[in-house]
C-alpha positions in Angstrom: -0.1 -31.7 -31.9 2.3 -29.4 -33.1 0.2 -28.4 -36.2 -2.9 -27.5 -33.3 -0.8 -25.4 -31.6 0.0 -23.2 -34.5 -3.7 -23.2 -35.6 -5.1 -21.9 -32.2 -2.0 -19.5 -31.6 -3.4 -17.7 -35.3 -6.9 -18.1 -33.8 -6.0 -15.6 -31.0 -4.0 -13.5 -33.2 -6.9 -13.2 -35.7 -9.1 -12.2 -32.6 -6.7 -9.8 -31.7 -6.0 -7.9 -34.4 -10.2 -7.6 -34.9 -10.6 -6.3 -31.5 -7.9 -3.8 -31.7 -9.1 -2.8 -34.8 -12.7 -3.0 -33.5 -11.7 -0.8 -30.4 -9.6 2.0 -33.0 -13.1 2.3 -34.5 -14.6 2.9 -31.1 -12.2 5.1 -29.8 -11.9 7.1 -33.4 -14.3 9.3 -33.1 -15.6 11.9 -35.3 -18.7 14.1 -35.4 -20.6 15.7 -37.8 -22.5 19.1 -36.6 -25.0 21.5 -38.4 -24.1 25.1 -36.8 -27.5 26.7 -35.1 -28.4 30.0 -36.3 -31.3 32.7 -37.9 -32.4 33.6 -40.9 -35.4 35.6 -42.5 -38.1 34.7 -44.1 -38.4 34.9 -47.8 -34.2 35.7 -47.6 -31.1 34.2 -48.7 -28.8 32.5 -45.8 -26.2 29.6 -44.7 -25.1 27.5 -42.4 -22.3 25.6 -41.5 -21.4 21.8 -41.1 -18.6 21.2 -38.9 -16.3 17.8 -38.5 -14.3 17.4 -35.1 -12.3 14.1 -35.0 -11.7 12.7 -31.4 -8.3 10.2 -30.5 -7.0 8.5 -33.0 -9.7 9.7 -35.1 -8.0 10.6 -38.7 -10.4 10.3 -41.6 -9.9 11.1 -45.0 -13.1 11.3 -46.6 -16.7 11.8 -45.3 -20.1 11.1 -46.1 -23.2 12.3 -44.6 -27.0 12.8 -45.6 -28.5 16.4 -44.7 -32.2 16.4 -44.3 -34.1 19.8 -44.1 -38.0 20.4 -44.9 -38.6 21.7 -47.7 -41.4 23.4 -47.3 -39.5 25.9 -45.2 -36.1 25.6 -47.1 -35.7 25.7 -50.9 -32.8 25.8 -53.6 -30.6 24.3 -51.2 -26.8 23.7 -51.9 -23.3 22.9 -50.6 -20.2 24.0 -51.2 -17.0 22.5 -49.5 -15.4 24.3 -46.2 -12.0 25.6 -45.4 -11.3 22.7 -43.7 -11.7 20.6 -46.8 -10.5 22.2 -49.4 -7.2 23.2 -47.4 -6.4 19.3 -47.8 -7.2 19.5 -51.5 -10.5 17.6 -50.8 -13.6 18.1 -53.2 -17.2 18.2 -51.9 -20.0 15.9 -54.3 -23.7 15.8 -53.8 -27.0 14.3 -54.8 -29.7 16.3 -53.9 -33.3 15.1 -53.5 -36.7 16.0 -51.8 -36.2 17.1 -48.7 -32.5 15.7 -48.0 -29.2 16.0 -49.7 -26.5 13.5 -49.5 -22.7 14.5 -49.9 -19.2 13.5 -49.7 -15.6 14.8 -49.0 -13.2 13.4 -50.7 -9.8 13.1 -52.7 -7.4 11.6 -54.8 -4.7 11.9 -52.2 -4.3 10.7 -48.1 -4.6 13.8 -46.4 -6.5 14.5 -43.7 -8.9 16.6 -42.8 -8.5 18.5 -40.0 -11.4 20.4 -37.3 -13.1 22.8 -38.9 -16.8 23.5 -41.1 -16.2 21.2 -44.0 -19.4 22.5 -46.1 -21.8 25.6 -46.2 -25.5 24.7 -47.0 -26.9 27.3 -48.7 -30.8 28.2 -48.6 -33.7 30.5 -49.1 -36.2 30.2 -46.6 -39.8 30.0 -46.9 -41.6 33.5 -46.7 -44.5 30.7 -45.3 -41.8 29.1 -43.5 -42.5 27.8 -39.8 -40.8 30.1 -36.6 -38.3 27.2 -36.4 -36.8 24.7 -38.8 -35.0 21.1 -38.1 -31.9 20.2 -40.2 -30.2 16.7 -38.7 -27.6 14.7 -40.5 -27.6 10.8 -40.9 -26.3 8.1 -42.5 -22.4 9.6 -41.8 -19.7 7.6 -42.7 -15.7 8.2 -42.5 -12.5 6.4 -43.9 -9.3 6.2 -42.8 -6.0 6.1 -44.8 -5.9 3.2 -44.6 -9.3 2.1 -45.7 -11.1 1.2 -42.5 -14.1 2.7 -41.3 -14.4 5.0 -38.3 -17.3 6.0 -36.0 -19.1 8.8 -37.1 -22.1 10.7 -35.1 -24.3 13.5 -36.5 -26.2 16.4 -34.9 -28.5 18.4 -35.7 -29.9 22.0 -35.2 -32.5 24.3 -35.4 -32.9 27.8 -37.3 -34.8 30.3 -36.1 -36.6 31.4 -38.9 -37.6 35.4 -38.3 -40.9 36.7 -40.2 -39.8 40.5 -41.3 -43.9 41.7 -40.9 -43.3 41.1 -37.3 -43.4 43.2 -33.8 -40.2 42.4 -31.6 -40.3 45.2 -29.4 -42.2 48.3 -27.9 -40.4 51.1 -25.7 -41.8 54.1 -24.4 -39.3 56.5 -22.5 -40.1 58.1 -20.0 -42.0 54.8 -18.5 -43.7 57.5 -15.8 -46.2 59.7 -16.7 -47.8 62.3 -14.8 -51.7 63.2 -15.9 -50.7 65.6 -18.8 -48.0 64.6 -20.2 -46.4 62.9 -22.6 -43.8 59.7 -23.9 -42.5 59.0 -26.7 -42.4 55.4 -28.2 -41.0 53.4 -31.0 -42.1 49.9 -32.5 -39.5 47.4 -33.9 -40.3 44.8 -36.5 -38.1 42.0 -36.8 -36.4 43.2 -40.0 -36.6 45.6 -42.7 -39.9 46.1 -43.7 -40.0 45.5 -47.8 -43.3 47.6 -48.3 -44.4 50.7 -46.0 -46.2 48.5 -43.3 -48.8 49.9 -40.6 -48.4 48.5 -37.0 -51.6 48.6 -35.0 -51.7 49.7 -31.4 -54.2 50.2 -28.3 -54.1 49.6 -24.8 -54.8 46.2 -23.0 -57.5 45.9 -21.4 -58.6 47.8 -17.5 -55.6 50.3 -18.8 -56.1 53.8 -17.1 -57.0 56.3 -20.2 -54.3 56.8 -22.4 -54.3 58.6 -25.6 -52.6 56.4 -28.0 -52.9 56.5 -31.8 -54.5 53.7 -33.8 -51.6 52.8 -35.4 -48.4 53.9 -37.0 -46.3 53.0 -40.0 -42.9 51.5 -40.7 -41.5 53.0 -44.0 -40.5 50.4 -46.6 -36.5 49.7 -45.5 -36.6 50.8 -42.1 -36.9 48.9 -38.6 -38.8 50.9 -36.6 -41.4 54.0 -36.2 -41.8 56.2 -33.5 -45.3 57.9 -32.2 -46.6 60.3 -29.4 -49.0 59.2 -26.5 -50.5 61.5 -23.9 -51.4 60.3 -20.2 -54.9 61.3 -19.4 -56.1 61.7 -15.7 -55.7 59.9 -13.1 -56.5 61.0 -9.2 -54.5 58.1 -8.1 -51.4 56.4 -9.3 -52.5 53.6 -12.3 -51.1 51.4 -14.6 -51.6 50.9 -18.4 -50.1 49.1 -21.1 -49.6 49.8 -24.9 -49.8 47.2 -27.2 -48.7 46.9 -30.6 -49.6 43.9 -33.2 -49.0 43.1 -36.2 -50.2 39.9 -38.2 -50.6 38.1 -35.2 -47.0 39.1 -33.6 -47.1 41.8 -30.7 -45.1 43.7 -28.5 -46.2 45.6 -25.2 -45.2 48.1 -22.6 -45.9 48.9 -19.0 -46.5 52.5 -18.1 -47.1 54.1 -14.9 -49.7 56.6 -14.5 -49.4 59.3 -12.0 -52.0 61.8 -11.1 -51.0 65.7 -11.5 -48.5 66.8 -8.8 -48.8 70.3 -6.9 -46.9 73.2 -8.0 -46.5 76.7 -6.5 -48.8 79.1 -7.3 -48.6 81.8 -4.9 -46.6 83.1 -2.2 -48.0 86.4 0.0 -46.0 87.7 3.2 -47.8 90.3 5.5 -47.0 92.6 6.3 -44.2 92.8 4.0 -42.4 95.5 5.6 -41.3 94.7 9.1 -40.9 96.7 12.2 -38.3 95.0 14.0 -38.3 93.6 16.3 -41.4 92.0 14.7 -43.1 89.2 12.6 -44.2 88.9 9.3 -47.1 85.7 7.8 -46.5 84.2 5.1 -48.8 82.2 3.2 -47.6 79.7 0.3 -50.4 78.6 -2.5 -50.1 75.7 -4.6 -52.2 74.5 -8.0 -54.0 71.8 -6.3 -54.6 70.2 -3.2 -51.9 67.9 -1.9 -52.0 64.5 -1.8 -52.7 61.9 0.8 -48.9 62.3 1.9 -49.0 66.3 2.1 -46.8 68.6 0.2 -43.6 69.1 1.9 -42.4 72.9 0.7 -38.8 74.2 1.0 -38.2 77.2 2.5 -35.1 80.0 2.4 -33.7 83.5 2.2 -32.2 84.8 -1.0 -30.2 86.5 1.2 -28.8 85.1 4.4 -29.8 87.5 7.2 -29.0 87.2 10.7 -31.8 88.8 12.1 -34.3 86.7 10.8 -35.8 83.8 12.1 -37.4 80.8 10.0 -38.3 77.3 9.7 -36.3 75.8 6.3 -39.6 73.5 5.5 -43.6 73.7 5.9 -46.0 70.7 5.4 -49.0 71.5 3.3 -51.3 69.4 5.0 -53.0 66.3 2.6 -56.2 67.5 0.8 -55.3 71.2 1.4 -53.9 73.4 -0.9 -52.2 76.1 1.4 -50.2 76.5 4.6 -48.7 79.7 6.5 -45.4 80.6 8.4 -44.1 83.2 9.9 -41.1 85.1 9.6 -39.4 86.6 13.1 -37.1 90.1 12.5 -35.4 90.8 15.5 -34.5 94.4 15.9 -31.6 96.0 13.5 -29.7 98.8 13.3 -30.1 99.3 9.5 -32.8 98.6 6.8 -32.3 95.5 5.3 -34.5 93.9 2.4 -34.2 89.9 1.3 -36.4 87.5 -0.5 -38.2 84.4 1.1 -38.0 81.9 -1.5 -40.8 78.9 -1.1 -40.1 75.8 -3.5 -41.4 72.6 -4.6 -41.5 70.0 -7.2 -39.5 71.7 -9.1 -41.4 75.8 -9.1 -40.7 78.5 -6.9 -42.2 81.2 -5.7 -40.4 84.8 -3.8 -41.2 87.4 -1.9 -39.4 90.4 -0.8 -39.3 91.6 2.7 -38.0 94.8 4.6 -36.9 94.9 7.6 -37.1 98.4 8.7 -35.7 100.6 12.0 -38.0 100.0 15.1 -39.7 103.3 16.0 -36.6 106.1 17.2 -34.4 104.0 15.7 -31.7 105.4 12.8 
C-alpha cells in the first residue's frame, strides 16, 4: 500500500516538473526578425537579423534558416551582430540555393542579449523584382541549461529600387499665364551609371504646351532640369507633363491661364485745369478684360486737397478701356501732380495742372 503511495506521489511529481518545464518553454519567448529596408538594383547592400527574448526567455545559442530568391539576391553572406559577438558568440553557416542556414553559438553560457545578431549581406539583381521576400524558419534556441525554448521568425520585404527609373517630376511655378515660362526637373531613382535620356510629352486633352522631347540625366547625377513655355489659352486650362522612362513615369499638373491685361495707356484732358474745373481721363489696357472686368487702381502722386477722385475704376468685361474724371476745385496757387492708374502689376501716370481760375493770382 505504502509502496503505491510512493509510486503515484513520483507520478505527480514527474507531471509536474514536465509541465513547468513545458510552460518555461511557452512563456520563454524569443523571436527572430529580418529588418525591412531598400536597396538598388545591380548594388551592394545589408540587412539585419534581430533576436528579442521575451520572460524568462534566456537562450544561449540560436539557429535559424534564412531563405531569399535568388534570382533577385546573389552572393549572399552573414556575419555575426553586436549582440553576438559582445557575448563572445561565433556565427556558422551552410549556404545553399536559395536559403542559408546559421547558428550562434559558443563554448561558454552567456547569453545573448536584444540586439541584430547577423548582417546578411547581398547584391541584388540588376533584373531583380520591385520587391523581394526574405523569411526565416526552422529557428531553434537553447538554454543554459540545455532545454529548448520557443522561437518565432519573421520575415520582411526589400524594396528593390531600379536606378533607370523616374520618381519624380516638378515644375515651379505650377501657374502659367499664356507666354510664359516654368522650369522643371526629373528625378531618377538613383544615380544614373551612363548619361540616360528621360522622355517627356503631355498627357493626353492637355492645353498646348511647349515641352521638349526629352532631356538627359548625366552619368552620376539624379536629376536634369528643362524649360517649357505655356502656349495660349483664352480660358483658364489644365495640362500635364509626363516623363517616362523604361516603363517608370512621373507627372505634373499645370495650370494654364490665358494672358492678363496690363496698362497700356493713360490720357487726361484737358491736362491743364481751370479750376474750379474737371479734367477726363481715359485708362488703356493691352487686351480686353475678362469675363470678371479689370478692376484699375487709381491715385495722386501727390496728395492734393483740391482734387476730387474715385481710388478705383472697373474696366468693364470684354472692353479694353474705361474713363474718369478728375474734379479741381478752385485754388489760390498753381499746383501740378500726377494721376497714377495701376494694375496687375504696370502703371501708367499722368501729369495734371491745376491752374488760377480766370482774375485769379
Amino acid at each position: 500500500m505504502k509502496l503505491r503511495r510512493n509510486c503515484r506521489v513520483r507520478s505527480l511529481a514527474a507531471l509536474a516538473v514536465f509541465w513547468l518545464l513545458s510552460q518555461s518553454a511557452i512563456l520563454a519567448q524569443v523571436t527572430l526578425k529580418v529588418a525591412p529596408g531598400s536597396a538598388v538594383a545591380g548594388g551592394a547592400d545589408s540587412l539585419n537579423i534581430s533576436l528579442t527574448s521575451g520572460p524568462g526567455g534566456a537562450p544561449v545559442a540560436v539557429q535559424w534558416t534564412l531563405n531569399y530568391s535568388n534570382s533577385d539576391l546573389t552572393g549572399i553572406s552573414l556575419q555575426a551582430g553586436p549582440a553576438a559577438t559582445s557575448t563572445g558568440k561565433s556565427l556558422s553557416c551552410a549556404p545553399s540555393a536559395g536559403s542559408v542556414r546559421c547558428i550562434i553559438w559558443g563554448m561558454n553560457t552567456n547569453i545573448i542579449p536584444n540586439g541584430a545578431i547577423a548582417t546578411a549581406n547581398f547584391i541584388v539583381s540588376r533584373q531583380a523584382a520591385a520587391s523581394s521576400a526574405l523569411q526565416i524558419t526552422g529557428s531553434l534556441a537553447a538554454s543554459a541549461i540545455g532545454s529548448g525554448i520557443a522561437v518565432t521568425g519573421s520575415g520582411a520585404t526589400l524594396t528593390i529600387i531600379h536606378a533607370d527609373a523616374v520618381t519624380k517630376l516638378a515644375c515651379s511655378p505650377a501657374s502659367l499665364v499664356t507666354g510664359t515660362t516654368a522650369a522643371c526637373t526629373v528625378t531618377l531613382a538613383a544615380a544614373a551609371s551612363t548619361a540616360t535620356s528621360v522622355s517627356l510629352g503631355l498627357a493626353a486633352n492637355s492645353a498646348n504646351v511647349t515641352v521638349p522631347s526629352s532631356v538627359t540625366v548625366p552619368a552620376g547625377a539624379t536629376s536634369a532640369a528643362f524649360t517649357l513655355k505655356a502656349g495660349t489659352v483664352n480660358a483658364a486650362a489644365t495640362a500635364i507633363v509626363v516623363a517616362s522612362l523604361n516603363g517608370s513615369s512621373a507627372s505634373f499638373l499645370l495650370s494654364l491661364l490665358p494672358p492678363v491685361p496690363v496698362i497700356h495707356a493713360l490720357v487726361c484732358t484737358p491736362a491743364t485745369v481751370l479750376t474750379p474745373g474737371t479734367s477726363t481721363c481715359t485708362v488703356t489696357l493691352t487686351q480686353p478684360a475678362s469675363s470678371t472686368g479689370a478692376n484699375v487702381a487709381l491715385k495722386l502722386l501727390t496728395p492734393v486737397a483740391a482734387i476730387t477722385m474715385p481710388s478705383s475704376i472697373t474696366v468693364a468685361a470684354g472692353h479694353s478701356s474705361a474713363s474718369f474724371s478728375v474734379k479741381a476745385a478752385a485754388v489760390s496757387t498753381a499746383t501740378t501732380t500726377s494721376v497714377i492708374v495701376s494694375l496687375n502689376g504696370t502703371s501708367k501716370s499722368f501729369s495734371l495742372t491745376l491752374a488760377l481760375p480766370f482774375g485769379g493770382g
